[in-house]
C-alpha positions in Angstrom: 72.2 6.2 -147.5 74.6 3.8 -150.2 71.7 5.8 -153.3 72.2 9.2 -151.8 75.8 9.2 -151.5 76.1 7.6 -154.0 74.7 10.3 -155.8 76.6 12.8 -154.1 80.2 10.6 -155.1 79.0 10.9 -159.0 78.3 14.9 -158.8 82.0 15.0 -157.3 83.2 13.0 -159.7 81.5 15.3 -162.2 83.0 18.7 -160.6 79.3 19.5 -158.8 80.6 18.9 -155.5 83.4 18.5 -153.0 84.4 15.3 -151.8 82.4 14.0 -149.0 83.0 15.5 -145.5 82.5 13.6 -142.0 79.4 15.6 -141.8 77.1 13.4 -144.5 74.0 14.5 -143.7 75.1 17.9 -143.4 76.9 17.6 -147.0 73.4 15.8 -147.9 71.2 19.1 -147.2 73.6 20.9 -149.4 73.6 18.6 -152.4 70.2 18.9 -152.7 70.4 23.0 -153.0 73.3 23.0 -155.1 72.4 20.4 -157.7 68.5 20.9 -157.2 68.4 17.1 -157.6 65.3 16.0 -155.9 66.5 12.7 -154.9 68.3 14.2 -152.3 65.5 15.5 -150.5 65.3 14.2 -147.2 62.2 11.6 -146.1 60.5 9.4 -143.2 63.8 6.9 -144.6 66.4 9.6 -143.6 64.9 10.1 -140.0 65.4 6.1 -139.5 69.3 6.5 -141.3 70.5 8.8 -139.1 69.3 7.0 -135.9 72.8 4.6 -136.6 75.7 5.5 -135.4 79.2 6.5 -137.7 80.5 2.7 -137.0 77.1 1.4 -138.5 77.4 3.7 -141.5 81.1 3.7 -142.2 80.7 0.4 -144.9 77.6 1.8 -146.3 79.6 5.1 -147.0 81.9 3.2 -148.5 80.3 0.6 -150.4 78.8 3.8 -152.6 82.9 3.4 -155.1 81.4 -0.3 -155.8 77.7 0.8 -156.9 79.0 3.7 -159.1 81.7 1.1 -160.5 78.8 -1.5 -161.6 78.2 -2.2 -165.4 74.4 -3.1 -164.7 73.4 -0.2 -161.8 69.9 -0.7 -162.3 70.4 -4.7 -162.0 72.6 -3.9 -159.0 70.6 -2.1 -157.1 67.6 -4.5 -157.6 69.2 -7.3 -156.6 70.3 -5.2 -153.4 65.8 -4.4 -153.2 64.9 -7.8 -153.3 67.4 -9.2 -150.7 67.1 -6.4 -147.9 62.7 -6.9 -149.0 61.2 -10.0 -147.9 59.5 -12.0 -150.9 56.0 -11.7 -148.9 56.4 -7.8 -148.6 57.1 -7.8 -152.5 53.8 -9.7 -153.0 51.9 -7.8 -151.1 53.2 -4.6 -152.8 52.9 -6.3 -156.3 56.2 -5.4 -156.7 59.1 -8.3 -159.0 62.3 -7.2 -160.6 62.1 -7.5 -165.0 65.7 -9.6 -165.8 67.7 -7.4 -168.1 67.6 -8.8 -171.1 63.8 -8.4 -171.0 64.2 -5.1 -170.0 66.7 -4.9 -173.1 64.0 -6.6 -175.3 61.3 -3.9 -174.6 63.3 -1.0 -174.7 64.7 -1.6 -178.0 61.5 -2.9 -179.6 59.7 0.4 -178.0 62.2 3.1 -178.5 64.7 4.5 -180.7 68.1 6.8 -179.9 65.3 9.9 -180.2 62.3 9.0 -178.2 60.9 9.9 -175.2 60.2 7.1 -172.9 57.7 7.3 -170.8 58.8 4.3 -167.6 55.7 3.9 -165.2 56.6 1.8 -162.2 60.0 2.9 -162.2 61.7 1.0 -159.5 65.4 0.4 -160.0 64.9 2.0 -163.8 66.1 -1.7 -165.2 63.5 -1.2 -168.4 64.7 2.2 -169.0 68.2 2.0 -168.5 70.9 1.7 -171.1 72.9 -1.1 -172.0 76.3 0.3 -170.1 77.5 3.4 -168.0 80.5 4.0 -170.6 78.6 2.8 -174.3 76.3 5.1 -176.4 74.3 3.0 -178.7 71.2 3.9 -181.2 68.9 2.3 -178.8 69.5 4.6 -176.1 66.5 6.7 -175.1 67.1 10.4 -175.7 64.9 10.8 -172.2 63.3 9.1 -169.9 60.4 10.3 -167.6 60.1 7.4 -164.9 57.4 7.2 -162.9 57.2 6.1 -159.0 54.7 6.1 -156.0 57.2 5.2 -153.5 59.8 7.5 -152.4 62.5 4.9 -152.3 61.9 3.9 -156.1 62.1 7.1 -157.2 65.5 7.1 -155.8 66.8 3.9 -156.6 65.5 4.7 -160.1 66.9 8.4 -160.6 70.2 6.5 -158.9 70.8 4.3 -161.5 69.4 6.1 -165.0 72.0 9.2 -163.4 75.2 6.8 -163.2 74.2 5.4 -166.6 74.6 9.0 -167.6 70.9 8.7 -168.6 68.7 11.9 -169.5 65.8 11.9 -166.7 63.0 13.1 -165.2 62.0 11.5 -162.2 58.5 11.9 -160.4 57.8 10.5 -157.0 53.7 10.2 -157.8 51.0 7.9 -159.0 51.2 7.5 -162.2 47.0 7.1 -162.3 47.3 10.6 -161.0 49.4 12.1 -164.3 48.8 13.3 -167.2 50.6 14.3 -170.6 50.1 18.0 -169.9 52.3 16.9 -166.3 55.3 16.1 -168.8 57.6 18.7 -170.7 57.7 16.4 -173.5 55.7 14.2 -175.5 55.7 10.6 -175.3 57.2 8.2 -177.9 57.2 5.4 -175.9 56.2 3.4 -172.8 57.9 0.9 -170.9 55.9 -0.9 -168.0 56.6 -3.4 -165.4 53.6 -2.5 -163.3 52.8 -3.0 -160.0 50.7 -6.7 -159.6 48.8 -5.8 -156.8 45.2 -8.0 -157.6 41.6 -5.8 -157.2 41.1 -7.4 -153.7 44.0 -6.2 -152.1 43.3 -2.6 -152.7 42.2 -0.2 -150.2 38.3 0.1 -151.1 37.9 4.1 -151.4 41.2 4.2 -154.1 39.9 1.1 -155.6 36.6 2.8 -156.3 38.3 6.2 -157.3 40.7 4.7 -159.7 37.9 2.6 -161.3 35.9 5.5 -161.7 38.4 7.4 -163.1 39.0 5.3 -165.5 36.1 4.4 -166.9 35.2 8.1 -167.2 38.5 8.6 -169.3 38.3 5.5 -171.5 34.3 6.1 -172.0 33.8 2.1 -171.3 32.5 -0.3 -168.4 35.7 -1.7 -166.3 35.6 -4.5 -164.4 35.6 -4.2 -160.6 37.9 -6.7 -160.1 40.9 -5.5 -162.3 43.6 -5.5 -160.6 46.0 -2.3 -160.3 48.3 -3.5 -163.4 45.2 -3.7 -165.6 44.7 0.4 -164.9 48.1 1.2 -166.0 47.4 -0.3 -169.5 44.3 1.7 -169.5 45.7 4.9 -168.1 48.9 4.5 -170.9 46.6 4.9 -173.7 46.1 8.6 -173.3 50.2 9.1 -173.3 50.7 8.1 -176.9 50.2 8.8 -180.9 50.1 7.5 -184.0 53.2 5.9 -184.7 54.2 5.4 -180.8 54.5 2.0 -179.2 53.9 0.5 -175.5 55.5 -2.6 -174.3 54.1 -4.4 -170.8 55.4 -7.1 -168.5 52.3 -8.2 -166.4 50.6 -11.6 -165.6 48.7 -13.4 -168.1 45.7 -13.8 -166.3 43.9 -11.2 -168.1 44.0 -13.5 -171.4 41.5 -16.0 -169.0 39.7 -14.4 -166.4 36.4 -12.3 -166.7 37.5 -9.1 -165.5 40.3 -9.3 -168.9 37.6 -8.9 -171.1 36.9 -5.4 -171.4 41.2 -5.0 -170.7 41.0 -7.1 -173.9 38.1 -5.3 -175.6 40.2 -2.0 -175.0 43.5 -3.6 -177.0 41.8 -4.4 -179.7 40.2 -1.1 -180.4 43.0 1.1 -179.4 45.9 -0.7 -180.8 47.3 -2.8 -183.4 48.2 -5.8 -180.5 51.8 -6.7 -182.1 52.6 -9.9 -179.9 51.7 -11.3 -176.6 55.4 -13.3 -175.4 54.3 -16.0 -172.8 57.1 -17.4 -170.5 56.2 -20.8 -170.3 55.3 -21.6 -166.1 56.9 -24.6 -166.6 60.3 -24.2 -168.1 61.2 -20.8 -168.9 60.9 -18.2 -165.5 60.7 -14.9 -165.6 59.7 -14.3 -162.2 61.0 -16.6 -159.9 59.8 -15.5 -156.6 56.0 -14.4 -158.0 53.3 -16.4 -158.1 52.5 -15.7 -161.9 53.3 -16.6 -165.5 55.0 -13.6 -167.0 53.6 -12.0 -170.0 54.9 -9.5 -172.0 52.2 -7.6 -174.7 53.3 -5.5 -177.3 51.4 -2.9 -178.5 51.5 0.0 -181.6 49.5 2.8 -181.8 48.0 2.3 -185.7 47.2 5.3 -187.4 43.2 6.0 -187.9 43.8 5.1 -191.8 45.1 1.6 -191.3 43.7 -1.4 -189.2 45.5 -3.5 -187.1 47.3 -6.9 -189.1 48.2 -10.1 -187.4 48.8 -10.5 -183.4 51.6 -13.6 -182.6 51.1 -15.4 -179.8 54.8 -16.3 -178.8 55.8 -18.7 -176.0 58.7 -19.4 -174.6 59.2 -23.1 -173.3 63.2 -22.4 -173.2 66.3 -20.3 -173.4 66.2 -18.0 -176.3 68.6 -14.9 -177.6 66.7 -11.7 -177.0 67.8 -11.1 -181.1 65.7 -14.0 -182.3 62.6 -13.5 -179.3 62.7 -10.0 -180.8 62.7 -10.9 -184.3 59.9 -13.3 -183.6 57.8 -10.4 -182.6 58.6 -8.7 -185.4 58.6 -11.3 -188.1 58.1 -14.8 -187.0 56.7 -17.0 -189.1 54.0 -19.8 -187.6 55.8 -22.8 -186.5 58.0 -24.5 -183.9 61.4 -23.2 -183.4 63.2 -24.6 -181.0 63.0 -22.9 -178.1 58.9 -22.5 -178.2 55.9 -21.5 -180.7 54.9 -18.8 -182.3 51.0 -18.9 -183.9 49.6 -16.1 -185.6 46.5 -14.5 -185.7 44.5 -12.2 -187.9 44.0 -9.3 -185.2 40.1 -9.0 -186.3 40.0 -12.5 -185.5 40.2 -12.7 -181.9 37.2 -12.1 -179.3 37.9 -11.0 -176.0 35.1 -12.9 -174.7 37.3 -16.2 -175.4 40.3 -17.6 -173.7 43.1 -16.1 -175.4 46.0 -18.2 -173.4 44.8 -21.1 -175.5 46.5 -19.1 -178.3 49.9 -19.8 -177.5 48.7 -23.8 -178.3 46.6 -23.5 -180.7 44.0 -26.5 -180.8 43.5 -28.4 -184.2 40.5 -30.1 -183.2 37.3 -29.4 -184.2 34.8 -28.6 -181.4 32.0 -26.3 -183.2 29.4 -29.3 -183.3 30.1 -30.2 -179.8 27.8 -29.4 -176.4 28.5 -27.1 -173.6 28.7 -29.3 -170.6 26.1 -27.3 -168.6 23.4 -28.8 -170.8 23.8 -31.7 -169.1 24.1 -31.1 -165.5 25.1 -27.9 -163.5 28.3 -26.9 -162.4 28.9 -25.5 -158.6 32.1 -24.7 -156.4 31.8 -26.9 -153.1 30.6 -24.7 -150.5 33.2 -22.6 -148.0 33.8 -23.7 -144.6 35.8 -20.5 -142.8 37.9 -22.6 -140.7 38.2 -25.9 -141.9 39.8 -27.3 -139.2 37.1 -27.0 -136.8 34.4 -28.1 -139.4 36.5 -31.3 -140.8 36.8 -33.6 -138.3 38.4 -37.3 -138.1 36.7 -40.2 -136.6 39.0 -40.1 -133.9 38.1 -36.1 -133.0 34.3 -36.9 -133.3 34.6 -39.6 -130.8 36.4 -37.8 -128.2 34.2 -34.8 -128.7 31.0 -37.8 -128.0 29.5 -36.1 -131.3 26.1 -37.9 -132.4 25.8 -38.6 -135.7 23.0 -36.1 -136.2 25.6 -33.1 -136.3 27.7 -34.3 -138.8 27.8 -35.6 -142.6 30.3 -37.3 -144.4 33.2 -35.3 -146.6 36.0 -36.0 -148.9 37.9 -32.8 -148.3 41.1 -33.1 -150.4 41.7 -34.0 -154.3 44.9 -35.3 -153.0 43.2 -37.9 -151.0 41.5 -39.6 -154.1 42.9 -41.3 -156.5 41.4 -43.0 -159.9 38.4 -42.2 -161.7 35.6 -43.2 -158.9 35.3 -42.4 -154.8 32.9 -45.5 -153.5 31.9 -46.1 -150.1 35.0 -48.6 -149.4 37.2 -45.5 -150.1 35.4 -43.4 -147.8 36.1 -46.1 -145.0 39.7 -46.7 -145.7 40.4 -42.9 -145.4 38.4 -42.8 -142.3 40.7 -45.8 -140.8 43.6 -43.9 -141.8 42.4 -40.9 -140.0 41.9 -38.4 -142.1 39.3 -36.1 -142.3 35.9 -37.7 -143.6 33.7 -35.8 -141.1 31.9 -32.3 -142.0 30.4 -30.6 -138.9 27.1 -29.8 -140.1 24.4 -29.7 -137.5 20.7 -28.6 -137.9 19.8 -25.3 -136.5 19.3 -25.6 -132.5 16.3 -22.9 -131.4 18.9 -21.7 -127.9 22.0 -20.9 -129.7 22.3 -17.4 -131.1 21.8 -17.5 -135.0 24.7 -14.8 -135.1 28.5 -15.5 -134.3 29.0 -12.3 -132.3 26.1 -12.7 -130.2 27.2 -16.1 -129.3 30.7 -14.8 -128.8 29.5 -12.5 -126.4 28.0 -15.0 -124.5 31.0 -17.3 -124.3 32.9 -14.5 -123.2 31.0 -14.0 -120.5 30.6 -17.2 -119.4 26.5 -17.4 -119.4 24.8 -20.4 -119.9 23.6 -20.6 -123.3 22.0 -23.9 -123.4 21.0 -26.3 -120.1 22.4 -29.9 -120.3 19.9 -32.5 -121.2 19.9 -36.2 -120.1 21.7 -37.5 -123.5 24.9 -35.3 -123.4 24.7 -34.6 -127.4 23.0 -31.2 -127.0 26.0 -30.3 -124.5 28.7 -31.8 -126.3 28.1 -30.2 -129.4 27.8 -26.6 -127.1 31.0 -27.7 -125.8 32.8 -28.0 -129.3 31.2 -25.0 -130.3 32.4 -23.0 -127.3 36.1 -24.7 -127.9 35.5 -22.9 -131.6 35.4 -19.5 -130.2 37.8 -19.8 -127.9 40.8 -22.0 -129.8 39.6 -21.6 -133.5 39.0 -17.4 -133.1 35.9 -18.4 -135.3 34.1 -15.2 -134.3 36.6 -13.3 -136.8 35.6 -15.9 -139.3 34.2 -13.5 -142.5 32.7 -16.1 -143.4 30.3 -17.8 -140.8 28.6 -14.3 -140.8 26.2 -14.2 -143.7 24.9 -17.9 -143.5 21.5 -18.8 -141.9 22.8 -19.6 -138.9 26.9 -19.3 -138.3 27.9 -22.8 -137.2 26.9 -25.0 -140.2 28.9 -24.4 -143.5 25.7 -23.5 -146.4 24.2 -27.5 -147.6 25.0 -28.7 -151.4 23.6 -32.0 -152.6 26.6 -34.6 -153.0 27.8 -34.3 -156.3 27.7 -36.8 -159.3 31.3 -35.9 -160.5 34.2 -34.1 -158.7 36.9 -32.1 -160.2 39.5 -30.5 -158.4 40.2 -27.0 -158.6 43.9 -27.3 -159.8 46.5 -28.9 -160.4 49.7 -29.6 -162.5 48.9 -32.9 -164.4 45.5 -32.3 -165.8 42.1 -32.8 -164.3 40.3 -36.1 -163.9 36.7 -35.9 -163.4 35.7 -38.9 -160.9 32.5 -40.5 -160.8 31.1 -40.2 -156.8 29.4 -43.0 -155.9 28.6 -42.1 -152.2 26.7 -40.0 -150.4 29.9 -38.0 -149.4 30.0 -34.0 -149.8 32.7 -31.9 -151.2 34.4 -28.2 -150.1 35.6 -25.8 -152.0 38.5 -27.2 -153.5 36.2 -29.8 -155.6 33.5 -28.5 -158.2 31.3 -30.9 -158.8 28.4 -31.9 -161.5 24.6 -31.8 -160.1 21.1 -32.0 -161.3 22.4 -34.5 -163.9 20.2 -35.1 -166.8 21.6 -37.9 -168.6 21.2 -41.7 -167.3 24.0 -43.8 -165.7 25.1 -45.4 -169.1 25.0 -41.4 -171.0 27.1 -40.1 -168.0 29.7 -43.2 -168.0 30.1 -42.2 -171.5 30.3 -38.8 -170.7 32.9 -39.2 -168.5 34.9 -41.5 -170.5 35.3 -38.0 -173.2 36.0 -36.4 -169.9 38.8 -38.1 -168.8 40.4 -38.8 -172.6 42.8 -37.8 -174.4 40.3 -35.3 -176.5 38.9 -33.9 -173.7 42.8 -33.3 -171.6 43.8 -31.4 -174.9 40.4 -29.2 -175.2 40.4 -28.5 -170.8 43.8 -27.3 -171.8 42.3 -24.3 -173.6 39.8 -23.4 -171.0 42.5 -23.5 -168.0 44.5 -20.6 -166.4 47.7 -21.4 -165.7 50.1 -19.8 -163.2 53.9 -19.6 -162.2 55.2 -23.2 -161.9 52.8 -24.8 -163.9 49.8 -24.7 -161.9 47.1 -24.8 -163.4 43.2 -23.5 -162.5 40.0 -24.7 -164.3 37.3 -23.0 -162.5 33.5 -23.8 -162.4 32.9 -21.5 -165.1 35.3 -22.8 -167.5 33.7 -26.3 -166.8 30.3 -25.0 -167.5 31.6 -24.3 -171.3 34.2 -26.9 -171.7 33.0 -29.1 -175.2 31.5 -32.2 -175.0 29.9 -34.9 -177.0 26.3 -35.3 -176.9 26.1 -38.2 -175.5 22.0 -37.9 -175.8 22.4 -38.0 -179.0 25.2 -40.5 -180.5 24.3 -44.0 -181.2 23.5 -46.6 -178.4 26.5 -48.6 -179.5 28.9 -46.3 -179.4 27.2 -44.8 -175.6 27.4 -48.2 -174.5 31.0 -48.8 -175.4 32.0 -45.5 -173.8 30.6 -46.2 -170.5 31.8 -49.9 -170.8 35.4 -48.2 -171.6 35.4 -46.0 -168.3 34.2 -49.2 -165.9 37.5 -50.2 -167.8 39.1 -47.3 -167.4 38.7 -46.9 -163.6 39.1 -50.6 -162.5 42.3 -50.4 -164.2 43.7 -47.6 -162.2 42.2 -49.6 -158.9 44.4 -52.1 -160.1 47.5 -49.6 -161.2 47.6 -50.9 -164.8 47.9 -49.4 -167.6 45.3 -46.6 -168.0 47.1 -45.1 -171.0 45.9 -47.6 -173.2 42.6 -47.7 -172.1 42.5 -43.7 -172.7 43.9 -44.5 -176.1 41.2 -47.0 -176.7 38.6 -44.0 -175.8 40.2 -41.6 -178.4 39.6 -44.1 -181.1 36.0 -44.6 -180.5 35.9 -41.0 -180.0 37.6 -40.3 -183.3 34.0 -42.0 -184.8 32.3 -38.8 -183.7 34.7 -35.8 -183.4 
């Protein structure tokens, strides 16, 4: 209602229309003949609008002289989105507002006073706007076509690009649906904040259309698991010339992950990859209510004759003019201003099959005679529960279930709940004194209970006996905790106790050698496990270990120095906030000495140095001296 009339206020102002009458949505339905502006075409929103009453509408009505007397209309009516939207509904829709002065940065590096911008993703029209309702500057686009699935985007986009006094075409489709022959004009330009909706949270059937589609148009393999903003890059490509340039805001987590490999396969043939900005999780936010590190890529479409010159990897740790971030991607030099770091790369240089985040800080030491881990031991996720509260359990909640011992193994089930550089049995029993959870439920398989979930459901739901009691009780008790975890836990909706051998015992891994956790924000510590304990899946762990006890001391004392936190650095994927992920894959090809192959002397001193190393932290010294006693001896080899 405040976009529509709104509207309707600014075609008044402009002679179009009479002033408003008491009848609005009378006056409404005859806007939208008059002015043949689709935006005032009535929708499923409408039918909710008019349900209020006049007293209900009468500040809406007229808060529409404060809207059309904004300097920033696009800004304004974001902001307005993303308070009436709940952050969790913008998550789920993929959906964060760009600041303006980013917007500002990608217009004017995209598009001149005579282009044609091309803005998919429209929502409030922030990166297609102008700079101000009453300036006219070179930078303005001469048009804009701005692209929307949603009905209310559309809108809130046509709103604001028509009280900047913006030439516009709005479309209320997917934009994986268009194509240039769908547009009166060519493309100059595109502008793109996307919409960040990940692979798995798309409906299957238009997840495998869209992929399809794709793939067909680019001629090239796709990743399955791209998510949605991925396909808008792809889908751009066909938009644009010689000469033209694309700018995108999206998450970095193409530069790590395997599905951005052919994503960056197709950059690197198709354009001349200008810059990649990086918002530094850390400091610098971008996006303060998503769950990502905000990357903006700048691309130019080089013509067939020329090839593609240096990309700059720019990040931003701190406040910087959008001038000098937009000279940087222009012209910066390599080096350290103040504000962040700019590195540059000869374009032909980079392979997609690397970790291109690691870019941004680049790594000055040496690691092509190094070993992939993985040729030492192998590398595993711990293994999923589904319902981890019914399958950790303290001692306390295994002695009042009257549990035998048979049914269960022991567990450390939280990073958080180690600390150091080793987990030995003493550890074990002071976490089980304190209570927490040390226990996995893991029984053997029992021949009466139903090997499937459902069928055992079934039965507790109709209250049959499944099992007879025997004399000891443990048979029965366990029965009875297992009944308690259909009934109290909902297990039998549990995805994932339905494809294991039998549905009440999480899948068996050895107990690891090492544990790392999964994440984290101060670097990753790999601890030597001395127990017989067993991990979940927020450890990975090492197992089938090659090397003796002395080799993998050593091994860990690299690990866990200050080499080895700079080098993990360049195989982790960080996100919003400074949380960071270092997945079993990444571990697999982190580099490490060979410790099979380096002198005895030196092995021997590196496992002596991490006995050193974690006894220290047992005793909260100081470990950064030790670690800086590693890097020397390291400094022998490297």
């Amino acid at each position: 209602m405040l976009l529509k009339t709104t509207l309707y206020e600014r075609h008044h102002q402009q002679g179009d229309l009479p002033s408003l009458p008491p009848n609005t949505r009378e006056a409404l339905r005859r806007a939208a003949k008059q002015t043949e502006n689709p935006a005032f075409h009535e929708y499923v929103l409408d039918e909710i609008v008019w349900l209020a009453n006049d007293t209900d509408l009468e500040p809406i009505l007229d808060a529409r002289d404060w809207l059309l007397e904004s300097g920033e209309p696009a800004e304004t009516i974001g902001r307005l989105y993303a308070d009436l939207m709940s952050n969790d509904d913008r998550q789920i829709l993929g959906q964060f507002r760009t600041p303006p002065y980013v917007g500002s940065l990608m217009r004017t590096w995209a598009a001149g006073d005579d282009d044609c911008v091309l803005d998919p993703g429209m929502g409030a029209g922030v990166l297609s706007s102008p700079f101000d309702p009453q300036w006219s500057v070179s930078t303005d686009p001469a048009h804009v076509d701005g692209i929307d699935r949603s009905r209310l985007s559309h809108l809130m986009g046509t709103t604001a690009l028509t009280l900047y006094g913006q030439a516009h075409d709005p479309r209320a489709t997917d934009f994986l649906d268009l194509s240039p022959d769908d547009l009166r004009r060519d493309v100059d330009a595109i502008i793109c904040n996307p919409p960040y909706t990940s692979g798995d949270s798309l409906p299957a059937a238009y997840k495998d259309q869209i992929n399809t589609q794709i793939e067909q148009s680019i001629e090239s393999k796709i990743s399955a698991r791209s998510p949605l903003h991925a396909y808008f890059i792809y889908h751009a490509r066909q938009f644009l010339s010689a000469g033209d340039r694309a700018v995108f805001i999206t998450p970095q987590s193409f530069l790590t992950t395997r599905y951005g490999e052919s994503l960056k396969q197709f950059l690197l043939e198709m354009f001349s990859i200008k810059a990649f900005v990086q918002f530094d999780p850390a400091g610098e936010r971008i996006f303060s209510d998503a769950h990502t590190t905000a990357l903006i890529t700048f691309l130019e479409v080089t013509p067939e004759n020329e090839s593609a010159d240096e990309t700059r990897f720019i990040r931003v740790d701190d406040s910087v003019d959008e001038y000098e971030l937009r000279h940087a991607v222009n012209d910066g030099d390599p080096g350290s201003p103040d504000w962040g770091n700019i590195n540059c790369i000869q374009q032909t240089q980079l392979d997609p099959g690397k970790n291109w985040e690691a870019l941004f800080s680049p790594m000055d030491i040496d690691t092509r005679n190094l070993t992939r881990l993985d040729e030492f031991a192998t590398v595993h996720r711990g293994k999923m529960t589904g319902a981890a509260d019914f399958f950790c359990l303290s001692q306390a909640e295994v002695d009042e279930l009257e549990l035998d011992t048979q049914y269960i193994s022991r567990l450390i089930r939280q990073p958080k709940l180690v600390d150091g550089y080793d987990f030995r049995d003493k550890d074990w029993e002071t976490l089980r004194e304190r209570g927490e959870d040390v226990w996995l439920f893991d029984p053997d398989a029992i021949q009466e209970i139903p090997e499937s979930i459902d069928t055992f459901s079934e039965q507790v739901d109709s209250d049959s006996s499944v099992l007879p009691d025997d004399d000891s009780g443990t048979v029965a008790n366990l029965l009875a905790y297992l009944r308690d975890g259909v009934i109290e836990y909902g297990l039998s909706g549990t995805g994932a106790l339905k494809n294991r051998s039998y549905w009440y015992r999480p899948r068996r891994q050895d107990s690891p050698r090492v544990l790392i956790q999964n994440g984290g924000r101060d670097g990753f510590t790999f601890l030597l496990n001395e127990t017989e304990a067993r991990n979940i899946h927020n450890f990975d762990g090492f197992y089938d270990v090659t090397v003796n006890e002395t080799e993998l001391k050593a091994l860990l004392a690299y690990l866990n120095s200050g080499v080895a936190e700079y080098i993990v650095r360049n195989y982790t994927q960080t996100l919003q906030g400074g949380f960071e992920k270092l997945g079993s894959g990444a571990i697999k090809q982190l580099p490490v000495i060979n410790v099979t192959e380096i002198n005895d002397e030196m092995t021997t001193d590196l496992a002596d140095l991490f006995d050193t190393l974690r006894e220290t932290a047992r005793r909260d010294g100081d470990c950064e001296s030790v670690i800086n006693r590693i890097d020397t001896v390291l400094q022998q080899t490297l």
